[in-house]
C-alpha positions in Angstrom: 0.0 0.0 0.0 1.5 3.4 -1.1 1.6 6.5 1.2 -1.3 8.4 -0.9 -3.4 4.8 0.0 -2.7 4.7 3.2 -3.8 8.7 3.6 -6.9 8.0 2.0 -7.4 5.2 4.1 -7.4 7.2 7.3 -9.4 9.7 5.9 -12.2 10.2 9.2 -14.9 10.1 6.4 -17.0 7.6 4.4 -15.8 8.2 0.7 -17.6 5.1 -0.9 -14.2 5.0 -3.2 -11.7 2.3 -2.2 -8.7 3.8 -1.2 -6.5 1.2 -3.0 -7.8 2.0 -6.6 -8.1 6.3 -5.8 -4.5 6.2 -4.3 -3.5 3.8 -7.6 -4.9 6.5 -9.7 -3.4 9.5 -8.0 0.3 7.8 -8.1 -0.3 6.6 -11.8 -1.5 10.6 -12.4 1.9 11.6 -10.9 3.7 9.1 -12.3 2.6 9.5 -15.9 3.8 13.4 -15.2 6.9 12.4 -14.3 7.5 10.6 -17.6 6.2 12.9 -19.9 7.8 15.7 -18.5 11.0 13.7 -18.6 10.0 12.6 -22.3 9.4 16.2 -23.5 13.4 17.0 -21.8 14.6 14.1 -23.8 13.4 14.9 -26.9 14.8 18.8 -26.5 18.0 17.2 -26.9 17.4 15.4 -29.6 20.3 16.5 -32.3 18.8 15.0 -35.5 16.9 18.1 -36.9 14.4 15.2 -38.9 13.3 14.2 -35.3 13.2 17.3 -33.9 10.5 19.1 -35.9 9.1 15.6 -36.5 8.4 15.0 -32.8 7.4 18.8 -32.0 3.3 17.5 -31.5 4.7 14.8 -29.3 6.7 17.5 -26.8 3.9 19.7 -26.9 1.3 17.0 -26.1 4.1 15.2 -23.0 3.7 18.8 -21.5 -0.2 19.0 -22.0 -0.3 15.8 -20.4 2.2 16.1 -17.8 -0.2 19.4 -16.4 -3.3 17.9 -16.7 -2.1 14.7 -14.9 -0.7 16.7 -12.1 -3.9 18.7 -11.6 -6.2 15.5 -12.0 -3.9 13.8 -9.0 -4.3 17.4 -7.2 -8.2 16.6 -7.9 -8.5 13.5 -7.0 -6.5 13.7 -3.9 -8.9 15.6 -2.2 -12.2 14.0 -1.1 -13.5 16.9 1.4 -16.3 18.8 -0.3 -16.6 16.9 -3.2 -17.5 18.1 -6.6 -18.5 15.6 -9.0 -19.1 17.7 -12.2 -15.4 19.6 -11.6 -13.8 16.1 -10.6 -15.3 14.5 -14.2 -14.5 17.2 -16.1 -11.1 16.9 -14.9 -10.9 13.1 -15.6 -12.5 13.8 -19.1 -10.0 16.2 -19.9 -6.8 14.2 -18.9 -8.3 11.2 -20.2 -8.4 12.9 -23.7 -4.7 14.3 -23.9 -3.6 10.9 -22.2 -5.1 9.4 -25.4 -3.4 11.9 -27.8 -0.3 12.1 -26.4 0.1 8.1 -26.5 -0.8 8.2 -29.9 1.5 10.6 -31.2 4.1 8.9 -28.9 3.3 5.7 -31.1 4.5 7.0 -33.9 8.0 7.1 -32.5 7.9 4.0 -30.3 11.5 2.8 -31.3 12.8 6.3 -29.5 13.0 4.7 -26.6 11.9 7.5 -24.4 9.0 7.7 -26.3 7.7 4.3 -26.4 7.7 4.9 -22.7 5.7 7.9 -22.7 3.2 5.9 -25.0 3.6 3.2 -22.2 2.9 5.2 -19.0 -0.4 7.2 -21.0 -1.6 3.8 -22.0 -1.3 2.7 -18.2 -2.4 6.1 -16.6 -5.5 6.2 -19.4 -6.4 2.2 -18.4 -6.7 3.1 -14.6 -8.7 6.1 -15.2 -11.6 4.5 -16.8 -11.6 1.9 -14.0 -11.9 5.0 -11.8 -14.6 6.1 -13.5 -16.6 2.9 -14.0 -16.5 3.1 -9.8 -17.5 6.3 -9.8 -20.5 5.8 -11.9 -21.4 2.4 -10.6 -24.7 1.8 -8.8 -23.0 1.5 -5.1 -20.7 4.1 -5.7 -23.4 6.7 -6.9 -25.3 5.7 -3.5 -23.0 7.2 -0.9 -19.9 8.9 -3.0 -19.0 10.5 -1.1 -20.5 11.3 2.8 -17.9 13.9 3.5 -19.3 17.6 3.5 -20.9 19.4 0.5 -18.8 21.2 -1.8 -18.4 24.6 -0.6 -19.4 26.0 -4.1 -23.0 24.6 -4.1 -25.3 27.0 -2.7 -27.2 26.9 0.8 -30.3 25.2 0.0 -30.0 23.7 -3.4 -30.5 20.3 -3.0 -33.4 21.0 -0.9 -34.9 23.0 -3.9 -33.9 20.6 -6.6 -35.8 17.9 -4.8 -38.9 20.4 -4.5 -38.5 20.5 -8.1 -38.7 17.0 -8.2 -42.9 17.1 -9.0 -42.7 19.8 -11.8 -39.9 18.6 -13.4 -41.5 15.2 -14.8 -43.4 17.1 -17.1 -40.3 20.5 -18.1 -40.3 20.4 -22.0 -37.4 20.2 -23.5 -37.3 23.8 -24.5 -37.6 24.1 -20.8 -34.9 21.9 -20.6 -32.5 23.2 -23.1 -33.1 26.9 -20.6 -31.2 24.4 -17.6 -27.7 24.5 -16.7 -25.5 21.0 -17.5 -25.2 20.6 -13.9 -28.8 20.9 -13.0 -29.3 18.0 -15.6 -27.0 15.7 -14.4 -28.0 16.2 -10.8 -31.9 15.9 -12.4 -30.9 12.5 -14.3 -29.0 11.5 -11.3 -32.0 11.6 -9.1 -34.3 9.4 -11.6 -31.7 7.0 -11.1 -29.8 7.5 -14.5 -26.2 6.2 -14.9 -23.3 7.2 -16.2 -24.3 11.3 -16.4 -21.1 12.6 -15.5 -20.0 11.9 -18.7 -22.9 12.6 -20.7 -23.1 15.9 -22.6 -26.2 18.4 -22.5 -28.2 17.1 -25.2 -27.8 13.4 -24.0 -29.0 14.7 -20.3 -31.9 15.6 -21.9 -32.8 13.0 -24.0 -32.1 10.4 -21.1 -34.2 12.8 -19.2 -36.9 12.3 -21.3 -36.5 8.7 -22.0 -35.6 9.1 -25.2 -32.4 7.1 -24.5 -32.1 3.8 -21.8 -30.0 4.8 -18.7 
């Protein structure tokens, strides 16, 4: 078990995330920095001019990566007050230049430093989407997590989203369209719709009114 485990282990509240697979995912996030960071030095001292401009998208994309891994950890990391749309859009973000920067690594896999950038993005990108099939599983959604709400949500809004609860089975979709993303995933998530996090705003409301299976 890895010190960033362990910490999350003793955390003093429920975060219905094991601590073993969100302390694997924040030392992968930092890891994968590490390498692409390390991957983007390498290539700056690269002396054949052919590779060099050849490989400038790869160095661009290690340092894309390498940021958005280290914020995502940063993210991850921290369980009190909770923000599920900020912590997917995070995930959804590095999970998109973890993707593109292995693929452009791929074209050079046989420079060794950066068929192990391809390598660690491939790993980081793997462990992410079990993270997220967690986070969007039935048990997970149930009590992820107990700690206190996010600072940013305002006094009272859950109470009034669930005294919309009545009005809103019958919103049209123009009605709909008026809504903020975030009110529509917390409105799917309360008729018992998975996987919103990821879904975009037209897919809310489609699921929302069950023109698409949840």
């Amino acid at each position: 078990m890895s010190l960033v485990e362990k910490l999350l282990d003793a955390y003093p509240a429920e975060t219905g995330m094991p601590p073993r697979l969100l302390g694997e995912a924040v030392d992968k996030l930092y890891e994968c920095a590490g390498v692409c960071l390390t991957c983007a030095d390498a290539a700056a001292a690269e002396q054949d001019p052919e590779k060099i401009v050849m490989s400038i998208k790869c160095v661009r994309l290690d340092n894309d990566c390498a940021d958005l891994c280290t914020v995502a950890a940063r993210i991850l990391a921290r369980q009190t007050g909770y923000d599920a749309p900020t912590t997917m859009a995070v995930i959804e973000a590095t999970r998109t230049v973890l993707r593109a920067s292995a693929d452009a690594a791929e074209e050079f896999e046989e420079i060794p430093y950066f068929g192990l950038s391809a390598k660690a993005c491939r790993e980081t990108e793997k462990l992410l989407d079990q993270l997220v099939q967690q986070m969007d599983s039935s048990e997970a959604a149930e009590g992820y997590p107990t700690s206190p709400p996010s600072a940013t949500t305002p006094a009272g809004a859950s109470m009034n989203s669930g005294a919309r609860t009545a009005e809103e089975a019958d919103m049209s979709e123009d009605e709909l369209r008026g809504m903020h993303v975030d009110e529509l995933r917390e409105m799917a998530g309360e008729k018992g719709l998975s996987g919103v996090h990821k879904m975009r705003k037209e897919e809310l409301i489609e699921a929302i009114r069950g023109k698409r299976g949840s």
